[in-house]
N, C-alpha and C positions, 0 to 999 in steps of 0.2 A: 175551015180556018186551019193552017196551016201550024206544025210546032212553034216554031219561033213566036208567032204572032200571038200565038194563046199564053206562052209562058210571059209575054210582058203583059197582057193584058191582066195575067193571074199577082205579076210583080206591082200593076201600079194598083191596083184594086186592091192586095194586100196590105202595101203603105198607106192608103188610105183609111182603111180598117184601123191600123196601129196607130194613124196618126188621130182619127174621130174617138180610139178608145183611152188617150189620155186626156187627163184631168187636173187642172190647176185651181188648188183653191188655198186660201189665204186666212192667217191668223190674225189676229187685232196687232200684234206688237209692230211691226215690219208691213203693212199694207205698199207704201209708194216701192221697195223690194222688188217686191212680189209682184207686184204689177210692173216690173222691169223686164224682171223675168218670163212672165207671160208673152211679151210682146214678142221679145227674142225667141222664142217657142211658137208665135204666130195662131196664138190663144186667146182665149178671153179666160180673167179667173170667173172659178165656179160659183155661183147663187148659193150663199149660204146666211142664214138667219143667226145670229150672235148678239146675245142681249142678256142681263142681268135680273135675278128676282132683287126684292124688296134688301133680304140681307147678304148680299155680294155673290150670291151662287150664280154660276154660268152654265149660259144654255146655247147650247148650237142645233142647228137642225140646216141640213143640205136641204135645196131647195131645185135638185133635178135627179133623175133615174141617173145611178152609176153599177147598178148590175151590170158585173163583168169589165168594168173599167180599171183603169191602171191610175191611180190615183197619189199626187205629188201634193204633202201639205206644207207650205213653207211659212214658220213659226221660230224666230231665234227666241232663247231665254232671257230675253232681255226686260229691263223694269218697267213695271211690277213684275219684276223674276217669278214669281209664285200662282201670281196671275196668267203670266204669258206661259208657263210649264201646263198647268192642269186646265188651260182650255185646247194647249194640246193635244191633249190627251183623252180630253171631252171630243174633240173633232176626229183622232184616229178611232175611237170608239164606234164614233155617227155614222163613219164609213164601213167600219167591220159590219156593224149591224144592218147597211145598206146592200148589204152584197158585192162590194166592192173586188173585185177580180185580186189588185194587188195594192196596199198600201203603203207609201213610202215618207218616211217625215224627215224633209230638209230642212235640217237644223243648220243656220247660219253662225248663230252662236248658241255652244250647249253649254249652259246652265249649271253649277255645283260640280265643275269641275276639277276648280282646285283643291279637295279633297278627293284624291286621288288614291291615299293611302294612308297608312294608319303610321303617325311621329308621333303620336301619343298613347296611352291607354284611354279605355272608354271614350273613342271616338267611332262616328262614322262614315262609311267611305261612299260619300254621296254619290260619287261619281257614277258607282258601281248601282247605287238604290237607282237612278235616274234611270242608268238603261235596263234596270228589271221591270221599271212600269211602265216604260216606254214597249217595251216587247209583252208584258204582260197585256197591256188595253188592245195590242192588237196591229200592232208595228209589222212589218215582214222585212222590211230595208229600210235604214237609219245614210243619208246624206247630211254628211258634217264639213267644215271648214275648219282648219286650223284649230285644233281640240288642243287644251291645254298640256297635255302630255300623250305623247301616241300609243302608252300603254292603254287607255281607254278604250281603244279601238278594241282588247279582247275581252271588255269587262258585256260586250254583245256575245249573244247568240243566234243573232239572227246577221245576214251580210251590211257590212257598214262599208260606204264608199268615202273615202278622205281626200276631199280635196284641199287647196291651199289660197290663200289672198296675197301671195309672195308673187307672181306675175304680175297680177296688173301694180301694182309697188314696185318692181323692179322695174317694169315699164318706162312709168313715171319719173323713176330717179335718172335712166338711162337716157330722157330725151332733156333732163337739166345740164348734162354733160358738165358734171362737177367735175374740179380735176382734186390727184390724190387723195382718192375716198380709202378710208379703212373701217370696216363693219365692225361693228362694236355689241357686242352679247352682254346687256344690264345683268347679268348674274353666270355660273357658271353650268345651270340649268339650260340655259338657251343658249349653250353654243352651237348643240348638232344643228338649229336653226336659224343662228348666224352666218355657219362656215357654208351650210345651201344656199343662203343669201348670199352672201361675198364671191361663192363659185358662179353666180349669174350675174354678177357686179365685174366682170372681165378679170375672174380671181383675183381681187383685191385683197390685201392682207387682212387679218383679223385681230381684235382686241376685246379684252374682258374684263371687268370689271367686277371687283372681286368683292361681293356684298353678303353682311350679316343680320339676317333677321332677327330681331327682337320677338316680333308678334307680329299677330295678321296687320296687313297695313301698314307697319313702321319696318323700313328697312333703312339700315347704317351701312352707308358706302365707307367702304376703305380705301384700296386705291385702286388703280389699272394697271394690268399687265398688258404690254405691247407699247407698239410705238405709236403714238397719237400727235405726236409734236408736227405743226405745221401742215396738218393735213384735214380734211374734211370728215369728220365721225359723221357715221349712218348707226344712230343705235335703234337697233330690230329686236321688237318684242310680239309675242300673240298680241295681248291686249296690254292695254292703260286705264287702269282701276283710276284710285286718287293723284295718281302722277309723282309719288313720294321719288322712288324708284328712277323712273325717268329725268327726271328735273335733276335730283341730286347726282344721279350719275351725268347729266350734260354741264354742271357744276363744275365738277371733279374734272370733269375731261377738261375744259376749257381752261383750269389752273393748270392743265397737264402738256399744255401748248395748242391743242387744236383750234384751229380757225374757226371753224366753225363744225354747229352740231345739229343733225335734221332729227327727228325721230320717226318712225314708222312701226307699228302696228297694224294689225288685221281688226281686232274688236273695240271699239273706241266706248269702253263702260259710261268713261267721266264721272264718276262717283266725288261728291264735292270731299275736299276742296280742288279738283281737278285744271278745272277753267283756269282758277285764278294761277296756279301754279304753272301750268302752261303757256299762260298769255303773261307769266314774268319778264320774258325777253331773254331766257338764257338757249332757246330754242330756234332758229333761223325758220322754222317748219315744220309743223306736225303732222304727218300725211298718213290718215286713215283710212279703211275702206266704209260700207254704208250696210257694214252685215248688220249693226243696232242704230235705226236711228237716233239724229240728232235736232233736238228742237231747235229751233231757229235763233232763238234767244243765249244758245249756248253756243253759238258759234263765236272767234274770236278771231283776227287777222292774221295770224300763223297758222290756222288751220287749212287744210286739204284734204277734202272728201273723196273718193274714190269708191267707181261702181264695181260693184262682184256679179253684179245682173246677168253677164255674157257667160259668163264661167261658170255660174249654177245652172243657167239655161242649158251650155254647151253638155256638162255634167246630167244634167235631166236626160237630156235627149240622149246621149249615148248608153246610159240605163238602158232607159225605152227600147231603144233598138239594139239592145243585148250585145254593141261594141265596147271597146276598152276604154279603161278612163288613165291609163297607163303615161301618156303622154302628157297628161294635162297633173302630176307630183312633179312635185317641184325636183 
């Protein structure tokens, strides 16, 4: 056997090795995800046992050998928040204990993030307890989407890969061919992720909306800076908790001359009273992605779901194969 011949023979038998020793297995919160994922990955998710004792304790038990596998858990913190965290964290554990080569937990939505940092005394900074017991049960690489502030990413020790739900949303908006869009950032916290959106938006101008919190949940819009008269607002937020925020800021704009107003988010919570705030009519369109699912019953006629299935698959895979994920930040 000749060099050449032996060095592909040693390449495709390699990728096969890498590709038989990854592992997809799935949380309760996000199942139809994850099995998106999977497919695009060209996987089956992993056998795993997930069941409850008598007074709400959770039990998981893998249900195949993953010695020496590279192993991908995908689990957003989505409701039951508390539920969907600590079975998490039950299943990075299953794996540590299994012998599992490398464990990775793709978080689509992380959970107690908006405690971020301390605005008060005697608080605490969840954000920061989440990724200590996320690395304490036995994490080695955290895979996140759209984290609610990108300080987060140093409250890890262990490598964390940030990717974004702003492409396939930008996509979407780009093939409406709305004409005179101007990106609109509901608070002055989200412009750095306004002005990346509006720069893939054919650098369209931007506008902010300049709001003061009361307390958690209740925010007072005041007014907008920028020009909004007669043009289309795109207001770009991470997520849409009760919609306080969104709704009164597509309010405000609409008194403020715009045509109209779409809103787009990455994490669609829907925490009531959401729906009905949404589905008021002061929204042309609410275009979400599917990092938390949505019950069917909460769905409304301005709503727009969108998959992140290809983007975490794509994101999996380039881990895996120790390529960069550089291209795919927004």
């Amino acid at each position: 056997m000749n060099n050449t011949v032996a060095t592909t023979l040693h390449t495709m038998l390699q990728s096969v090795s890498d590709s038989n020793r990854l592992r997809i297995f799935s949380g309760s919160a996000n199942v139809p995800l994850s099995r998106e994922v999977a497919r695009y990955l060209g996987v089956d998710l992993g056998p795993m046992v997930r069941k409850r004792f008598a007074d709400g304790e959770q039990y998981v038990q893998i249900q195949e050998s993953i010695r020496g596998s590279d192993i991908y858990l995908i689990q957003p913190g989505s409701k039951p928040v508390n539920d969907s965290f600590m079975e998490l964290l039950i299943m990075i554990d299953a794996c540590r204990r299994a012998s599992a080569r490398q464990i990775t937990a793709v978080i689509p939505y992380y959970c107690y993030a908006r405690a971020d940092r301390k605005t008060a005394g005697r608080e605490s900074i969840t954000a920061k307890l989440s990724a200590n017991l996320l690395t304490k049960a036995g994490a080695d690489r955290i895979l996140a989407m759209d984290l609610h502030s990108a300080q987060i990413q140093g409250y890890f020790d262990i490598p964390l890969d940030h990717v974004y739900g702003s492409p396939v949303l930008i996509d979407y908006i780009l093939q409406k061919n709305l004409s005179d869009m101007v990106v609109v950032s509901p608070d002055v916290g989200g412009v750095a992720r306004a002005r990346a959106f509006a720069k893939k938006l054919h650098d369209a101008p931007l506008a902010i909306i300049d709001k003061r919190r009361q307390s958690h949940n209740v925010a007072e819009v005041v007014n907008v800076i920028g020009d909004v008269k007669g043009k289309t607002a795109i207001l770009v937020d991470d997520m849409i908790d009760t919609a306080g925020t969104i709704v009164a800021g597509a309010s405000l704009l609409k008194k403020s001359g715009a045509k109209e107003v779409y809103a787009c988010a990455t994490h669609a919570v829907f925490s009531d009273p959401a729906i009905e705030r949404l589905s008021s009519g002061e929204l042309e369109e609410v275009i979400v992605t599917n990092t938390i699912p949505i019950e069917q019953d909460r769905h409304f006629e301005q709503l727009t779901i969108l998959s992140v299935a290809n983007l975490l698959g794509e994101a999996i895979w380039r881990i895996h194969q120790e390529t960069s994920l550089s291209i795919m930040f927004r």
